[in-house]
C-alpha positions in Angstrom: -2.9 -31.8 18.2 -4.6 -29.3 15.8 -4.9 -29.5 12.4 -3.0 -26.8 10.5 -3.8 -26.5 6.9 -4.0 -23.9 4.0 -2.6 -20.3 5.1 -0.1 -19.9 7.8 2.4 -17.5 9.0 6.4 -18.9 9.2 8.1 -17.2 11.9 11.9 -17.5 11.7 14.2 -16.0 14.1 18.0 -16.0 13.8 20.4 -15.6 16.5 24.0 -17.2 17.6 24.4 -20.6 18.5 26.1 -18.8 22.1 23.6 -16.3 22.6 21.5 -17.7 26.1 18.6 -16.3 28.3 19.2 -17.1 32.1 21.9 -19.8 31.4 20.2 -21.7 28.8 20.4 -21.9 25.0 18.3 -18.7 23.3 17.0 -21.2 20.4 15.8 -23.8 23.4 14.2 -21.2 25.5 12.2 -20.2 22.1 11.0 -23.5 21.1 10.0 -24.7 24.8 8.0 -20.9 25.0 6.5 -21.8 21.6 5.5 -25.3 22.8 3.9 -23.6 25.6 2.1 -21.1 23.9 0.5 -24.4 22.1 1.8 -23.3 18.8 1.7 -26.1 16.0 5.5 -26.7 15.8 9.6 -25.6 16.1 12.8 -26.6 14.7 16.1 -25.2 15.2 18.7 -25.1 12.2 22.3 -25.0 13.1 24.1 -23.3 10.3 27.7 -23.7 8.5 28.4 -19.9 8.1 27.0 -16.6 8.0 27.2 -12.5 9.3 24.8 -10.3 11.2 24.4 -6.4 11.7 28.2 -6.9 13.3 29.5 -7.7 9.9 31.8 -10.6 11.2 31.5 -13.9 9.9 31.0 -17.2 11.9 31.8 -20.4 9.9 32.2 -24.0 10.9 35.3 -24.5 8.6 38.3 -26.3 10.2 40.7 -23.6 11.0 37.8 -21.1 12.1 38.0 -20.1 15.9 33.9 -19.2 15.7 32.3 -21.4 17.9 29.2 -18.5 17.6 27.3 -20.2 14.7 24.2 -19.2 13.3 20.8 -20.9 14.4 17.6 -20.4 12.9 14.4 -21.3 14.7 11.3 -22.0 12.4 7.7 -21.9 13.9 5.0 -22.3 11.6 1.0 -21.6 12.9 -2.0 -19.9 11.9 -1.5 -16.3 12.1 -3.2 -14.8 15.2 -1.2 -17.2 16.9 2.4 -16.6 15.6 1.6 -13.1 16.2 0.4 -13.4 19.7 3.5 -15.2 20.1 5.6 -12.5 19.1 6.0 -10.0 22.4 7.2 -13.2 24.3 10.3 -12.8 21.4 10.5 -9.0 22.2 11.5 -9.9 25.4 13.9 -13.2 24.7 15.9 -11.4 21.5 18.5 -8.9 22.1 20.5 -9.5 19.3 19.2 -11.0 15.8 16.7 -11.1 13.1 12.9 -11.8 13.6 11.2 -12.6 10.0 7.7 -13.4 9.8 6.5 -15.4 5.9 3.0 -15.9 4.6 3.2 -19.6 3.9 0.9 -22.3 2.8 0.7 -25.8 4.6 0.3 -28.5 2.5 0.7 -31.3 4.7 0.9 -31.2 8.9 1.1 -34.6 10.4 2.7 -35.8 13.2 3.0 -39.2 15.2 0.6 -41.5 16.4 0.6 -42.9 19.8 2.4 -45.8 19.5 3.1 -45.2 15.8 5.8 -44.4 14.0 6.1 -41.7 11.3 7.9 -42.5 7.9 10.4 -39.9 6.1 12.4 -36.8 7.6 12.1 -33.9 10.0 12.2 -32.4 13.2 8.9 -30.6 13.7 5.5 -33.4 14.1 
């Protein structure tokens, strides 16, 4: 595991929950090519409501027909390495918004072996 600290780059990318590359979820094939790449960590936000460069809205609300949600894929690193990751997202993203964030970690810990980890979160 590598110890991230200080400055970093937040790259967020946001697509639809439907949209897929070779029959499997966009946001999954993302975070497994992030994970390979060795970056320091993903999450994937599934949201409630929002609109793209279409200009139609997908919401979760009860008597929407949208099952296109929004989902927002976080990756947080050290710069060289968010940006070396970003021509494998050229290739993945058809549709959607790539954003990239200067950022500051303040605290990156994740699990030990056989350990547990206290509090919230997806990403280690």
């Amino acid at each position: 595991m590598s110890r991230l600290s200080g400055p970093a780059l937040r790259l967020t990318v946001l697509v639809g929950e439907s949209d897929t590359w070779h029959h499997r979820p966009l946001y999954s094939e993302i975070v497994h090519r992030a994970r390979a790449a060795g970056l320091a960590g993903a999450s994937v936000f599934r949201g409630i409501e929002g609109f793209g460069a279409s200009s139609l809205v997908h919401t979760a609300r009860l008597l929407s027909l949208s099952e296109d949600l929004p989902v927002a894929v976080l990756v947080v690193d050290e710069e060289e390495r968010v940006r070396a990751f970003l021509p494998q997202l050229e290739e993945l993203v058809a549709e959607g918004l790539v954003l990239l964030d200067r950022c500051e970690v303040v605290r990156y810990a994740g699990r030990g072996v056989g350990g547990s980890a206290s509090g919230a979160g997806g990403a280690e």
